[in-house]
Residue frames relative to the residue before (quaternion, step in Angstrom):
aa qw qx qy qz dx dy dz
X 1.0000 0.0000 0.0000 0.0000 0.00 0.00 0.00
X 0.6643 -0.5147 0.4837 0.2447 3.73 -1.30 0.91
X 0.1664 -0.5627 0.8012 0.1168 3.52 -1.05 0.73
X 0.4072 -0.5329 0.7394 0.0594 3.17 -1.90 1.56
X 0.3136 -0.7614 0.5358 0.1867 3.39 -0.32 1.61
X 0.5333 0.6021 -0.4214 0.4189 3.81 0.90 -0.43
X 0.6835 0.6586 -0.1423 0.2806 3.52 0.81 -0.96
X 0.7255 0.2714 -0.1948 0.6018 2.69 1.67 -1.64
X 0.4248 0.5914 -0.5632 0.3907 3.69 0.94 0.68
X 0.7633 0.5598 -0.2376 0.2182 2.66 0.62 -1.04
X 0.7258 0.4339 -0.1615 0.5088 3.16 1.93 -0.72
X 0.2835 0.6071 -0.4451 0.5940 3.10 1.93 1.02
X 0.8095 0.3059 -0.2512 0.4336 3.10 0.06 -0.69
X 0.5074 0.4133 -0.5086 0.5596 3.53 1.04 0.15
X 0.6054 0.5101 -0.4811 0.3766 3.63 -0.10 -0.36
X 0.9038 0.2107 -0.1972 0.3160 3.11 0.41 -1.12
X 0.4221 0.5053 -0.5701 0.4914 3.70 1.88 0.70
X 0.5689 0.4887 -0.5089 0.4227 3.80 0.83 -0.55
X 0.4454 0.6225 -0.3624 0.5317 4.17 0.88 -0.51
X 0.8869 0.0895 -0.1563 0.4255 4.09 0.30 -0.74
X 0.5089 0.6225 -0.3494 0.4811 3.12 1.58 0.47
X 0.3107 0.6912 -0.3759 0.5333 3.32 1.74 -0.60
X 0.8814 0.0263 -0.1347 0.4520 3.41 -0.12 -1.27
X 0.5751 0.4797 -0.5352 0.3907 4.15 0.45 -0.12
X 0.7899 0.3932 -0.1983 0.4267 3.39 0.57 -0.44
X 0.0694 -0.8213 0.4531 0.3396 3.49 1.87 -0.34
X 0.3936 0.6858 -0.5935 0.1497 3.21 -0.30 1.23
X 0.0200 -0.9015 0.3541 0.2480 3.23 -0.33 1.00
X 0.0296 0.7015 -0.6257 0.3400 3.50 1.04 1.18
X 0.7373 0.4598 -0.3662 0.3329 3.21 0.01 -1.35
X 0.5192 0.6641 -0.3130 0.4377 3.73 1.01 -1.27
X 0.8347 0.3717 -0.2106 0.3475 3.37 0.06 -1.52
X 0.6065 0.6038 -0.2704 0.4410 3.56 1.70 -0.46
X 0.7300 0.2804 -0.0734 0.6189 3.49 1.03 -0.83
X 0.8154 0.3965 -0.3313 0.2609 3.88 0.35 -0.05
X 0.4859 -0.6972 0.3418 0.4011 3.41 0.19 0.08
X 0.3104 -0.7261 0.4901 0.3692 3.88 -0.44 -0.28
X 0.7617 0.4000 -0.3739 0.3465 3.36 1.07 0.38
X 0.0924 0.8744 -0.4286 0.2080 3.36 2.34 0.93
X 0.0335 0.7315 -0.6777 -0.0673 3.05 -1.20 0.91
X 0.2300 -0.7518 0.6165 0.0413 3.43 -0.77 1.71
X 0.2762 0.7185 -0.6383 0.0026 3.56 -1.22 0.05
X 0.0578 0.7227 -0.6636 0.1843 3.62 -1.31 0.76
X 0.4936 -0.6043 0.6208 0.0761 2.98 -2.07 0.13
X 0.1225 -0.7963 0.5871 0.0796 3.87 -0.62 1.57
X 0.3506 -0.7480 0.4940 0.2712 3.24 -0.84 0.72
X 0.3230 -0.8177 0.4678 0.0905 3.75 -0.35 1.31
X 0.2290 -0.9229 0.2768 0.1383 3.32 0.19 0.95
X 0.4741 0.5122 -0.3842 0.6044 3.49 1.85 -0.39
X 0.7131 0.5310 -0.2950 0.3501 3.63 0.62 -0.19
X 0.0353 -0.8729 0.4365 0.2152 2.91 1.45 -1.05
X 0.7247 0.2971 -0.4020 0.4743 3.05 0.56 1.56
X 0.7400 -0.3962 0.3731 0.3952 3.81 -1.32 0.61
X 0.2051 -0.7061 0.6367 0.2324 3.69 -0.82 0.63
X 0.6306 -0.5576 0.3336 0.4245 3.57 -1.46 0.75
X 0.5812 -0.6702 0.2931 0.3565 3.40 -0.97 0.42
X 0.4660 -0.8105 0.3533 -0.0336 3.03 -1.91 1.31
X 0.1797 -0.8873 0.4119 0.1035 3.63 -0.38 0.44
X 0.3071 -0.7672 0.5618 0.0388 3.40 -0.68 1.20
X 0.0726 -0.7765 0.5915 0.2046 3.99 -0.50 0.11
X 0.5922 -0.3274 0.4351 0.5940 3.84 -0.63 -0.17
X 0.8750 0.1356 -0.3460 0.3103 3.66 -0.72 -0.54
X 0.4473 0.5647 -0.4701 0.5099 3.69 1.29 0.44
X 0.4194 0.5338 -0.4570 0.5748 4.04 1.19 -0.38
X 0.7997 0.4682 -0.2935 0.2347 3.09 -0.70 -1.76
X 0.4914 0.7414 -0.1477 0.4326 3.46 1.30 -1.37
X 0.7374 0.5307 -0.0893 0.4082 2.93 0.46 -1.94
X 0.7061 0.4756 -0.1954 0.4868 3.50 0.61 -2.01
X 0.6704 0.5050 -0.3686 0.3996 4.08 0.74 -1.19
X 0.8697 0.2465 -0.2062 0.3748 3.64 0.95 -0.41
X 0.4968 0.7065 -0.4065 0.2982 3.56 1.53 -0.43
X 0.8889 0.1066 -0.1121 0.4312 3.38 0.64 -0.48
X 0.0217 0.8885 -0.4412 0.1245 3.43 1.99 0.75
X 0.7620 0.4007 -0.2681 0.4324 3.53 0.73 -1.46
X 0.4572 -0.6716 0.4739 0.3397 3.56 1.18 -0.88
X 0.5758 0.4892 -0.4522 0.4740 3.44 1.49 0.55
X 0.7068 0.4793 -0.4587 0.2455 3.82 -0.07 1.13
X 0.6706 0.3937 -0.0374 0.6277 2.92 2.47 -0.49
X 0.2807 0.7752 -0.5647 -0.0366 3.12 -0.67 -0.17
X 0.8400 -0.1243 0.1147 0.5155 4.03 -1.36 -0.54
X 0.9189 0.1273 -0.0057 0.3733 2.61 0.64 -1.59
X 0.1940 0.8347 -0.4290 0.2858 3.76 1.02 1.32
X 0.5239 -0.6934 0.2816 0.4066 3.12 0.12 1.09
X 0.2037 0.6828 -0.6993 0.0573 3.90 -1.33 0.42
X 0.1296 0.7447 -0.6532 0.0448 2.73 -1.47 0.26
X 0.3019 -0.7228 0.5980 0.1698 4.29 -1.19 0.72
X 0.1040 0.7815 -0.6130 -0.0518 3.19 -0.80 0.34
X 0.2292 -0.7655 0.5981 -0.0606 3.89 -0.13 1.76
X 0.2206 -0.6154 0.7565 0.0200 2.92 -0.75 2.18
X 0.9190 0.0353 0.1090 0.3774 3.33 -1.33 -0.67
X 0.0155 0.7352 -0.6775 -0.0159 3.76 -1.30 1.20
X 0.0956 0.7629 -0.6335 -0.0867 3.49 -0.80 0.70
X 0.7603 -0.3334 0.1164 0.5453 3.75 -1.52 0.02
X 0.8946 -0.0674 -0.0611 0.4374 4.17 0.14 -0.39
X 0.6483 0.4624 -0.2835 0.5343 3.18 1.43 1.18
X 0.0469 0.8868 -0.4503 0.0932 3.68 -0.73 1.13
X 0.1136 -0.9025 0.3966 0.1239 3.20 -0.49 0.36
X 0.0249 -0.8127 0.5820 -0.0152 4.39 -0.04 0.69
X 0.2967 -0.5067 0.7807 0.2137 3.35 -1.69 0.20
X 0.0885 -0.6907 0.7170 0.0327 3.13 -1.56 0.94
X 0.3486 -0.6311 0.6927 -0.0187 3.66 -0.95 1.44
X 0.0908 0.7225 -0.6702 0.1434 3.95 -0.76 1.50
X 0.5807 -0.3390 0.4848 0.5594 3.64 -1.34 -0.30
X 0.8670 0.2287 -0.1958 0.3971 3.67 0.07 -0.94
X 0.8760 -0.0844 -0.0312 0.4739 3.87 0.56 1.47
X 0.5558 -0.4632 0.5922 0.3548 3.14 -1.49 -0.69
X 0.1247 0.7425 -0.6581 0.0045 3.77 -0.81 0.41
X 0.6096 -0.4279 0.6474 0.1618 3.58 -1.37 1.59
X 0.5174 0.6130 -0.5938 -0.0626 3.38 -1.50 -0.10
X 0.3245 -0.5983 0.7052 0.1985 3.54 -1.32 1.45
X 0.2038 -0.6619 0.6815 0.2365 2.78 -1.87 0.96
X 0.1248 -0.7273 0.5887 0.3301 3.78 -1.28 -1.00
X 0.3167 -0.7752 0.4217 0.3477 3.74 -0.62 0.82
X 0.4185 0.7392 -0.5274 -0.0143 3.34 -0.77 0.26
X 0.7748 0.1626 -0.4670 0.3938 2.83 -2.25 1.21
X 0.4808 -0.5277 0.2922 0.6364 3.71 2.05 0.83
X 0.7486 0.4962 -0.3869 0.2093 3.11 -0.14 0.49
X 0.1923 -0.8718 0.3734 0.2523 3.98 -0.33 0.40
X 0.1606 -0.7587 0.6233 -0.0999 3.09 -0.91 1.01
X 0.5004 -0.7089 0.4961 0.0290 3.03 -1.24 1.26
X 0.0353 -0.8441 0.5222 -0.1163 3.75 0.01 1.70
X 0.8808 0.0349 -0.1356 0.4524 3.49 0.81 0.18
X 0.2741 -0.8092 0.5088 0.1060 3.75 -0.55 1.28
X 0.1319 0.6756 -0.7227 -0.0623 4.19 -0.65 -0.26
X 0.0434 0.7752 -0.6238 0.0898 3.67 -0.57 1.09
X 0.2053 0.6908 -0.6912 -0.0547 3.65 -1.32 -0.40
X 0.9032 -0.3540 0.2168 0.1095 2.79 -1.35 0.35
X 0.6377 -0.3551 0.3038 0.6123 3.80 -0.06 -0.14
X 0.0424 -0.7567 0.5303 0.3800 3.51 -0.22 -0.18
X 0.6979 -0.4428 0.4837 0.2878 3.08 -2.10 0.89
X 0.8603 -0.0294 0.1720 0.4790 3.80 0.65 -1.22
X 0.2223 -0.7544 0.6066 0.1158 3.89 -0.38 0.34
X 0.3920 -0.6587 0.6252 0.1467 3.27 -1.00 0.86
X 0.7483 0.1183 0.2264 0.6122 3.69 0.61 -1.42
X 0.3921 0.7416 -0.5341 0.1050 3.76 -0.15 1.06
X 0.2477 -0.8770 0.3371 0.2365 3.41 0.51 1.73
């Protein structure tokens, strides 16, 4: 049977609003629905008393999960209207690929479909960026 390409955008991009809802909303339901447990995340915060990029970091699935239950617990880093935004470059039959736009950066993420479903198996994020070579 045909895959409605509209569809499986569309359920990219749920994955990866269910991915920043995790943390604006600190739910980590959302996490356990759309990420994989064998996500590897890594990336680069920009450290501002330093004024410079910290060496580069790594996040496992239960260091996510963690994360999302308390970053925004109180509700002072997120809210309705905090920027977000997906932007799905490329779906094929069990592979995908989006930019995700958060308060805290840019984050890469490859998904992979399985059991029909997509889930999110690898993150590369940093920080706002200081500068863009190419930002189409």
């Amino acid at each position: 049977m045909a895959q409605d390409p509209t569809e499986e955008v569309n359920a990219v991009e749920d994955a990866c609003f269910d991915y920043i809802h995790a943390f604006y909303k600190a739910d980590t339901t959302l996490a356990y629905k759309s990420v994989h447990k064998s996500l590897r995340k890594t990336g680069f915060y920009w450290d501002k008393e330093k004024e410079m990029y910290s060496e580069q970091l790594e996040m496992p699935f239960e260091d996510l999960v963690s994360l999302a239950k308390r970053w925004n617990a109180d509700g002072s880093r997120a809210d309705d209207k905090t920027p977000k935004g997906v932007e799905v470059f490329e779906v094929s039959d069990k592979t995908a690929i989006a930019k995700v736009n958060a308060i805290w950066g840019i984050d890469y993420i490859s998904l992979m479909k399985m059991e029909g479903k997509w889930m999110i198996v690898n993150v590369l994020w940093q920080s706002p960026p200081r500068s863009s070579i190419r930002n189409p």
